[in-house]
N, C-alpha and C positions, 0 to 999 in steps of 0.2 A: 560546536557547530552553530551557527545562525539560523536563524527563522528562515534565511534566502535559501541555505545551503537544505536545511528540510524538506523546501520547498520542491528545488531542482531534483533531493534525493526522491525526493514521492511522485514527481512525473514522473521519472525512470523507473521507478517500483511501480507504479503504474503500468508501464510500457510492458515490464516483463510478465507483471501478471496477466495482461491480456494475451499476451504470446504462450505463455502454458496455459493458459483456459482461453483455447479461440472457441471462437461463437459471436451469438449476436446479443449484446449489453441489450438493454432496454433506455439505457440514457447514451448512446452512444459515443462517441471519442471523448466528449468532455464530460461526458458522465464515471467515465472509467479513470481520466485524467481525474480528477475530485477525488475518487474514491483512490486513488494510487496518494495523493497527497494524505489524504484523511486515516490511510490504511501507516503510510509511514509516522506519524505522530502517533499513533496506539500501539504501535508494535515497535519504537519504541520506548513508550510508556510502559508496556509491561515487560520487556527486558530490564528495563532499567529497577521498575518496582518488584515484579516475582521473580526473575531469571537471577537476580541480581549482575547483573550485566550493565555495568554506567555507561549510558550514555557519553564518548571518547567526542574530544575534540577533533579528530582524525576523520573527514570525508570518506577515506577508501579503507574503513574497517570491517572486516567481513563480517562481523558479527552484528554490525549495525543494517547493513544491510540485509544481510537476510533476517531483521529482524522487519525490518520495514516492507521488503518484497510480502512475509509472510501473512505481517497485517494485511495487507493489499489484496493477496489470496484472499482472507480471511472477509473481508470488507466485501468482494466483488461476490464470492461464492453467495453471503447472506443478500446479498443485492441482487443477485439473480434468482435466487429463491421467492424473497418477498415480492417481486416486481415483473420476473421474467415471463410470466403469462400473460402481462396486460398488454401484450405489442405484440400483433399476426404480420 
């Protein structure tokens, strides 16, 4: 896959992580959008590195995605921890 194809996968792992954790972000839509990109490039990096799971040329590999959805969890969850008090 591409840097582009990353890109579009981590909006959408973005999109869905906000959909199973609704609430209110502390960086909101584009804060979550960031962390859905940032969330798909770690997650997977560590499939690819610990899971041993390579990274596929394949866009619609379920494994890629939900490896990148899970970063994304993973990303928003510590984001709403470290951040989520500082906005009433």
């Amino acid at each position: 896959m591409t840097i582009i194809s990353w890109i579009i996968l981590g909006l959408l792992a973005g999109a869905i992580a906000k959909v199973l954790l609704p609430g209110r972000d502390p960086g909101g839509f584009i804060g979550t959008t960031l962390i859905g990109v940032a969330g798909a490039f770690i997650g997977g990096w560590i499939s690819a590195r610990w899971l041993d799971h390579p990274i596929t040329k394949d866009f619609y590999d379920g494994a890629t995605w939900a490896s990148a959805i899970g970063g994304s969890l993973a990303l928003l969850i510590a984001y709403r921890l470290l951040f989520g008090h500082s906005r009433n």
